[in-house]
Each structure stands twice: as C-alpha cells, then as structure tokens.
N, C-alpha and C positions, 0 to 999 in steps of 0.2 A: 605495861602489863604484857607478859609473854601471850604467844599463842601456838596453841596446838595444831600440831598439823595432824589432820587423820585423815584413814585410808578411804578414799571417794568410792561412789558407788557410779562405775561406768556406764550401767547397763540399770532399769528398772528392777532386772530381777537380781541381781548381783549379791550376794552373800558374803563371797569371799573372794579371797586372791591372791596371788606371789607379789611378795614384792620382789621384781627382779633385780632392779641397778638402781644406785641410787647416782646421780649426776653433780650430786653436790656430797660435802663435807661437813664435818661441825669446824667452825668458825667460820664457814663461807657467806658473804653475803649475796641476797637473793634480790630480786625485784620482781612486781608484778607480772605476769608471763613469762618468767622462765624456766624453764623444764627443768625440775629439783628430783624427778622419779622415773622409773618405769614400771608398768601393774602389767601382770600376767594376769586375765583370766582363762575358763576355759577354752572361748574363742579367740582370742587376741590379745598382741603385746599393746599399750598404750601409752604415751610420757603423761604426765603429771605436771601441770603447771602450778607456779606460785599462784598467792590471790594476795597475799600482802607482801610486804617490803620487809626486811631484816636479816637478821644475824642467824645462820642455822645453830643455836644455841647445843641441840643433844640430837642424838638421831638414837630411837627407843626399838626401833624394828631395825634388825642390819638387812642390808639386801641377800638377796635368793632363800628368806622365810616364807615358805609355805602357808594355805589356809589363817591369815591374814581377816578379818572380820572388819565387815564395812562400817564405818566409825570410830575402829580402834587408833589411836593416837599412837606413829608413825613417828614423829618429829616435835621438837618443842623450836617453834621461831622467837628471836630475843626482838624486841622493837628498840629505838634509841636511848641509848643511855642502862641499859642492863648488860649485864654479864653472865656467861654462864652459872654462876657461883650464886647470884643471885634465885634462880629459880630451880626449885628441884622437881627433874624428870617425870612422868609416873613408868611405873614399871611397864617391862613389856608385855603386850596385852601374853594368854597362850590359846592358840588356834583354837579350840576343842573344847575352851570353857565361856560357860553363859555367861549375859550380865547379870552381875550380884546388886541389892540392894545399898545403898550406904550402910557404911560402917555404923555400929551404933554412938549413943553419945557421947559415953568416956572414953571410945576409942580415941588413941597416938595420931592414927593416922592423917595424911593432909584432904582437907576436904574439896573440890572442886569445884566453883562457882564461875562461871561462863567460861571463859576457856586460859582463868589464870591458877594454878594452883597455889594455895593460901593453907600454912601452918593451922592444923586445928584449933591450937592455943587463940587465934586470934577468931573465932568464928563464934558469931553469939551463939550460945546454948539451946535459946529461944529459936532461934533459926533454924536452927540444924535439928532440933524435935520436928518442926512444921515442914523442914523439906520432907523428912521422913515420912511425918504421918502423911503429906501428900500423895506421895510415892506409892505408900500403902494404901490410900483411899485409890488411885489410877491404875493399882494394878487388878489383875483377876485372873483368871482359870480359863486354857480353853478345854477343850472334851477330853485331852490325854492330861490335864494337868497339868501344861506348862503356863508358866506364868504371862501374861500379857500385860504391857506396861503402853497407858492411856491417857491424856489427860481428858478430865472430867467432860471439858467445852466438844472434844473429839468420840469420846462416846456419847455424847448426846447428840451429834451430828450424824454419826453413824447409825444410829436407832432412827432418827427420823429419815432418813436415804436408805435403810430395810438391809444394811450394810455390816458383814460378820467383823467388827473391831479386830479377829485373830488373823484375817485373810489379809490387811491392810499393814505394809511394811513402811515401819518406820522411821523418820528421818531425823526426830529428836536425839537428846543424849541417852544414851543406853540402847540406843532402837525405840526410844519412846513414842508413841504414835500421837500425832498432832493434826490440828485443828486442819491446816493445808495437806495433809497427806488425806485425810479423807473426802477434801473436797477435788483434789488429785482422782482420785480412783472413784469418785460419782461421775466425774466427768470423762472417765476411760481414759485421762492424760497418764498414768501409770496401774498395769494390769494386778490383779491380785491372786495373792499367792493361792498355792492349791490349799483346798483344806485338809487340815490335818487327818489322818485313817482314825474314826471311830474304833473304840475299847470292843474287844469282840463279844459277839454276845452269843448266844446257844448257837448260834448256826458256825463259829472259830473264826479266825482273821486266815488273812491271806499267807498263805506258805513263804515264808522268808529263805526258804533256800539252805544248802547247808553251810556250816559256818566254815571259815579259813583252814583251822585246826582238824574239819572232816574232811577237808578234801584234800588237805599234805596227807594226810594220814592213808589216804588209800595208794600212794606212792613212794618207793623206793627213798628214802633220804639219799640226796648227792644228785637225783635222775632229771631232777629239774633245775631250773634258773628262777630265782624268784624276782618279779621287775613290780614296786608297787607304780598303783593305777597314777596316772598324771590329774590334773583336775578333766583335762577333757576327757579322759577315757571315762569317769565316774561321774559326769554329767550324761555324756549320751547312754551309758548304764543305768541313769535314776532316771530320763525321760522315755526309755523306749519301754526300762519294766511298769513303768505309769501308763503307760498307753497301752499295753498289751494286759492287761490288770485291769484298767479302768475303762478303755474304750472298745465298744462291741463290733469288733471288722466284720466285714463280711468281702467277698472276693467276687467281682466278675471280671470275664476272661474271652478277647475275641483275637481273632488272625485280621491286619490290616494288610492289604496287597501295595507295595509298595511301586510297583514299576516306573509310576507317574512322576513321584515323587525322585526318584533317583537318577530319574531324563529330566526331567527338571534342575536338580540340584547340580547336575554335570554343565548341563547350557549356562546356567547361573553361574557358576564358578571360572567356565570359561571364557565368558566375557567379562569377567576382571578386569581392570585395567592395571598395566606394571607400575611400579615403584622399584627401581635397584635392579629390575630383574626380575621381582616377584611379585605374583597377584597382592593386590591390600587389601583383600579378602579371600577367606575361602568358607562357608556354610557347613555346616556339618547336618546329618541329620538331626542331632540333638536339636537343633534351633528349630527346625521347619516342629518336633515334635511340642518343643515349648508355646511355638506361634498358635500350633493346630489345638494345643488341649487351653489355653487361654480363651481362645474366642468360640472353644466348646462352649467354656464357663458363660461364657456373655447370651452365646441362645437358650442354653438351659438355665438361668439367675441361679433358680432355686436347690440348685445342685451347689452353689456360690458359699459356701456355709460352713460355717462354725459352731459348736455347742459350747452355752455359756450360761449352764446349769439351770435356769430357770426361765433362761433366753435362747433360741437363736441368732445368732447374726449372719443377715445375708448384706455381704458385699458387692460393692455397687464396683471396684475396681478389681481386674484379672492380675493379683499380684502372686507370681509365680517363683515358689521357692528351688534351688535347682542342687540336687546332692551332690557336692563335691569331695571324694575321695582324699584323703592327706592322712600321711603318719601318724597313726596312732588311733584316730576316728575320723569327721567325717564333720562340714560344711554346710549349712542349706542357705547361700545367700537370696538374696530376693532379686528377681526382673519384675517391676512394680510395674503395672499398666501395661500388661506382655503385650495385650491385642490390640495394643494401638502404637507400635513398635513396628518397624520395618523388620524383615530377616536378617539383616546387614547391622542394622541397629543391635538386636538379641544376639546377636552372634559376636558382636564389640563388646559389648557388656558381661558376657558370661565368659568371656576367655580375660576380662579384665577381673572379674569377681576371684574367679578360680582361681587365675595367680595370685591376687594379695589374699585370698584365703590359705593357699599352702602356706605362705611366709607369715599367716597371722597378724596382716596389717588391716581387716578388716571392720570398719566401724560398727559397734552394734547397731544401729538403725540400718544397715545395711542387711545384716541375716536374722533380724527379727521383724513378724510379722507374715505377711502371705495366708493365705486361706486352701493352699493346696501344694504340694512337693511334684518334682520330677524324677525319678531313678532310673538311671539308663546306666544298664550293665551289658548293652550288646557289643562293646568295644572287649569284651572278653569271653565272647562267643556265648554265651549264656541266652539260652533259648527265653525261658520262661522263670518268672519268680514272685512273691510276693512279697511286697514293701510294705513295711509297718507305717503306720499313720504320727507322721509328726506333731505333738500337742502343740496348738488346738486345732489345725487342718484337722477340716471333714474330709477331704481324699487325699490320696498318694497313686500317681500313673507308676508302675513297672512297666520299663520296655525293654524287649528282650532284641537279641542280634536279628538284621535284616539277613534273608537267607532265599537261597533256590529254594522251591518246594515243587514238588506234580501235583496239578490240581484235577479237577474233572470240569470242566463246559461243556456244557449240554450234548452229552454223549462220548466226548472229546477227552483223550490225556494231554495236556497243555502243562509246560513250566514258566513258573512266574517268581518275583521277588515277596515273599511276606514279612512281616513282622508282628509277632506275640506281644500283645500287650494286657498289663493285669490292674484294673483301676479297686482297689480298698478304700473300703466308704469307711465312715461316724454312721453305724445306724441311725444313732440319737438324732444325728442331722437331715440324713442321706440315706433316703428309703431305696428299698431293691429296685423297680421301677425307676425310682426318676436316677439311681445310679448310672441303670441301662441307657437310661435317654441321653445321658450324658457322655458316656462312652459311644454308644449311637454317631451324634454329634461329632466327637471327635475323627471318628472312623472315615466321615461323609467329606471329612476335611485333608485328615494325613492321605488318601486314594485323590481326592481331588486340591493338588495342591496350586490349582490358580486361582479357588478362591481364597484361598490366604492375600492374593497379593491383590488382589481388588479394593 
C-alpha cells in the first residue's frame, strides 16, 4: 500500500511553508532517515527526514512552492512490489484553499482511507455515507463561521478540560482535531492558537487598514518597485499588529549610569586569555544587559509573567528572548536560564544564536518561548525608543546607546557614561508599580555590575 508523504508541522504553531528543495526524485529510493526535503518556514530552513523505506513513487508539490499547508501531501512513497502506475497521485494541494469535506457519494472521484488512495468504484457505499455523516456530526462553527473539524471523543474532552475545540490545532487528516491533540494542549505540551476576532458588534471591529489597490493608487505608476512580503516579513506583520491591537503597553523610562559597568567590561575583556593571537572572548555590553535584566526577573517573580487569558503564568525560569536584526525582519532566540549563566557563557550563546539565526538554521525550540525580549539599538547611536511586546512576553527592555552626558552632583557639573533604557509592560500582566520595581531592580544591577558576577 503506498503512502503519502505530507508536509510536517516543524514548529507547534506552524501553518504553512516553502517547500524549498527537494533532495530526492521520483524513482529514487529512500530509507528511514534520509533527508528527502527542505521546508522553509518563516524562521528557518529545515531537511525533512524519511520515516518509511520505499520508492519516491510521484512528488505532487515541486520544490520552491510557496504557502504549502501543514498535512497537505507533498509526495506519494511506493512500498515493495508497486509501481508508479499502480497508484494514482492526489492532486496538488493549492496554498489558499481550505479543507473541503468528501466528496459526495456518486462522486468519480478516488476516496482516501489511511494513507492509500483507493478507486471509488471499489469503496462500499455504506461506508463512504458513514465517513460522511461522521465528518458532519465532528464538524461545527466557530464565532466567524468557519468550520471546525473534531472527532466527537475530542469534543467531549475538550468540554470537560473548559477547552475552546477552535483554539486547538489539529493533527488528524484534514486538520481534524483529535483525542491527543487535546490532551496535548491540557497539558501545555502544545500552545493554542489565538482566538479568532469576534463579528463586530455596535461598537465596529478593528481598522483593517487600507487595502493594496489604496495605497498603489496614491502613487505614481512606474515610481515604485513592488517586492511581495516573504513569509517572515507577514509573520512579524500579523504578530506585532496583534500585540499592538490586543495588548495594552504602557512605557516606563529611566537613565542608568554606566561608568562601572564599562571599567568593568574593559578589565574583563582584557584579561582574556589568547588563542591565534586573539582574545576567546570579548563581552559586549549587550550581555552584561541581558545578565542584569534576568536576575531583575528573579528578585521581582512577579514581574516574571505572561497573560494567558483567564490565567497568569509566572515563571519560575529567566528565559531571556534577544532581537536579532537579519534581512528582511527580525529573530528573538532564547538565552534560557539567563541568571544562572555566566557573562562569558551569555555572550557564547548569543553570538552563536545570532549567526545561525541570520542563515536560518535556527531550531524552533530555540526562538520560541521566553517570558521577556531584549532590544538593543545602541550599536546605531539611537538614544531612546520603545519596543513593542512580543506575544505573549509581558515585557520588552529597549536599550538605547551608552553616551557622555553632564549631570549635576550635589551642587557639582560632573560627566559621566549613561544609558536610556525603556521597559514596556502586558498591563494585563505587569502593573505600573511592580513594572517600576522591576526596572528599579534592573537599574541597581546594570550601575552595580559585581553583583552580577557573585
């Protein structure tokens, strides 16, 4: 019996994807663990391993197809003793369309049952009513009308664990939501999806913005270059307009004086020891700021938080997500257990993150997760700014460039090194007060930087 190969879901929340190269042929044979693919999502290239042994019978997606839907069948594998000729393909999924119900029952078409495709002619009548009518009993409506596909055992698990069936992605055929995906997401082994924007009611929905067609139209024909969005650019497009839509920032804003910090970070760097000729290290202040706002997190918990609509979650671990700048958008890997991290350690790990994040070799469990971001734009002289909150962090630090400034001590004009920094809370999470405490914390830490290393 053939078997289909479809497109894996890399990441919990993964949707879709490129499929970029394909490493194998139709007639090639495969075996267990061989890299037969490469998936593009909007973080990362990944290969694709076989899981069974055979014959690449038909390959139904060609590579560098875009939006790509997680499930849709990619490849048909021949097992022993078939032939291409024997099994017929199903067409190519196309990116932009849902799944449909089966076919009805005098339909031509070939019917699907586990993963061999089997002429209709041969499918009992009786059967293919009862898949239906199932299907139809497992489906239902969520608030906007789109269809939700369940089996029965799975909405009843879901009602008893107080669990929205529409927020939970499915891992059955068609996206069918099943019995383990909802014991999956009781147990927070995989996150659930945002819920869908309620049908507006007297008070309108939210401004969608103007459309493609409004905004060529206010410019010259010829005066621009048009580049559509890649998947990353229309990811970090649908998470930042969610978070600025849906999460209520609020901004506090202090001057930390840096002097300590920078006679420090120089004594530390110069007793490196060589390799080739060169330190095999050198600190940046990025790191001493990720050390300092981690082990803020640790004396203030309760700043430690995420909003999780009917819950809070406070983190017991300082997992510290860090923006990295690359072509096109923008990185946030994780430094997991920042405050229990040496500065030589944070400073190994974020120059390793950052390069395989520009080249897109980053593993999702690597930039998913964290309870808080870092934005450091002082490497491009940028004083001051405000960073939007990455869902679901309840904060985000902006640090701005370390600089001379003239201060006043007690009576005195004195110059010193400072640095602007701008912490943006989850009010939901991260009240005004205990924001302050938090940045407080921080402040007592980046001025005094030997108690970091204690």
């Amino acid at each position: 019996m053939s078997i289909n190969i479809t497109m894996p879901a890399l990441s919990p929340t993964m949707e879709e994807g490129k499929l970029a190269k394909w490493h194998v042929k139709e007639g090639d044979s495969v075996s267990s663990g061989d890299v037969i693919a490469e998936i593009e999502t909007d973080k990362a290239t990944m290969e694709v391993e076989a899981v069974d042994e055979g014959k690449i019978g038909k390959i139904v997606v060609p590579e560098g197809t875009d939006n790509v839907k997680v499930n849709a069948v990619i490849a048909v594998l021949l097992t022993e003793g078939e032939s291409a000729a024997d099994v017929k393909a199903p067409a190519a999924p196309k990116a932009a369309e849902a799944p449909k119900p089966p076919a009805p029952v005098a339909a031509p078409a070939p019917v699907t049952t586990g993963t061999a495709a089997i002429p209709a002619k041969e499918v009992d009548a009786r059967a293919q009513v009862a898949q239906t009518i199932e299907i139809a009993r497992s489906s239902a409506a969520n608030a906007n009308g789109a269809r939700i596909f369940a089996s029965p055992l799975a909405r009843r698990f879901a009602k008893e664990a107080n669990i929205d069936i529409s927020a939970i992605a499915g891992s059955g055929p068609h996206g069918r939501v099943v019995k383990s995906d909802v014991e999956a997401a009781k147990s927070g082994k995989t996150p659930l999806k945002a819920a869908p924007a309620a049908a507006p009611t007297s008070g309108g929905a939210l401004a969608a913005g103007m459309s493609k067609a409004q905004v060529m139209a206010l410019f010259p024909e010829g005066s621009y270059d048009v580049v559509p969005n890649d998947g990353m650019r229309k990811t970090v497009a649908a998470r930042l307009t969610e978070a600025k839509q849906t999460i209520p920032h609020f901004y506090l804003t202090l001057d930390c004086r840096i002097d300590a910090l920078m006679e420090a970070r120089e004594k530390i760097n110069a007793a490196a020891p060589l390799k080739d000729g060169k330190p095999v290290y050198k600190l940046s202040v990025n790191d001493f700021v990720i050390k300092a706002w981690a082990m803020a997190l640790q004396r203030v918990p309760t700043a430690n938080a995420t909003w999780a609509v009917d819950s809070i979650l406070y983190h017991k671990r300082s997992d510290v997500a860090v923006a990295v700048a690359v072509p096109g958008g923008l990185f946030t890997p994780v430094v997991k257990s920042a405050d229990q991290k040496t500065l030589r350690q944070i400073s190994d790990e974020v120059k390793d993150l950052a390069g395989r994040a520009r080249n897109k070799k980053l593993a999702p469990h690597e930039y998913q997760g964290g309870s808080t971001s870092v934005s450091n734009l002082g490497m491009y002289g940028i004083t001051q700014f405000s960073a939007v909150i990455n869902p679901p962090h309840g904060t985000i630090l902006a640090v701005g460039v370390g600089e001379e400034r003239v201060y006043a001590d007690k009576g005195q004009v004195k110059v010193g090194q400072f640095m602007t920094v701008t912490c943006a809370c989850d009010h939901r999470a991260v009240d005004g007060a205990l924001g302050a405490e938090l940045l407080a914390a921080f402040k007592a830490l980046i001025e005094t930087p030997v108690m970091m290393l204690a």
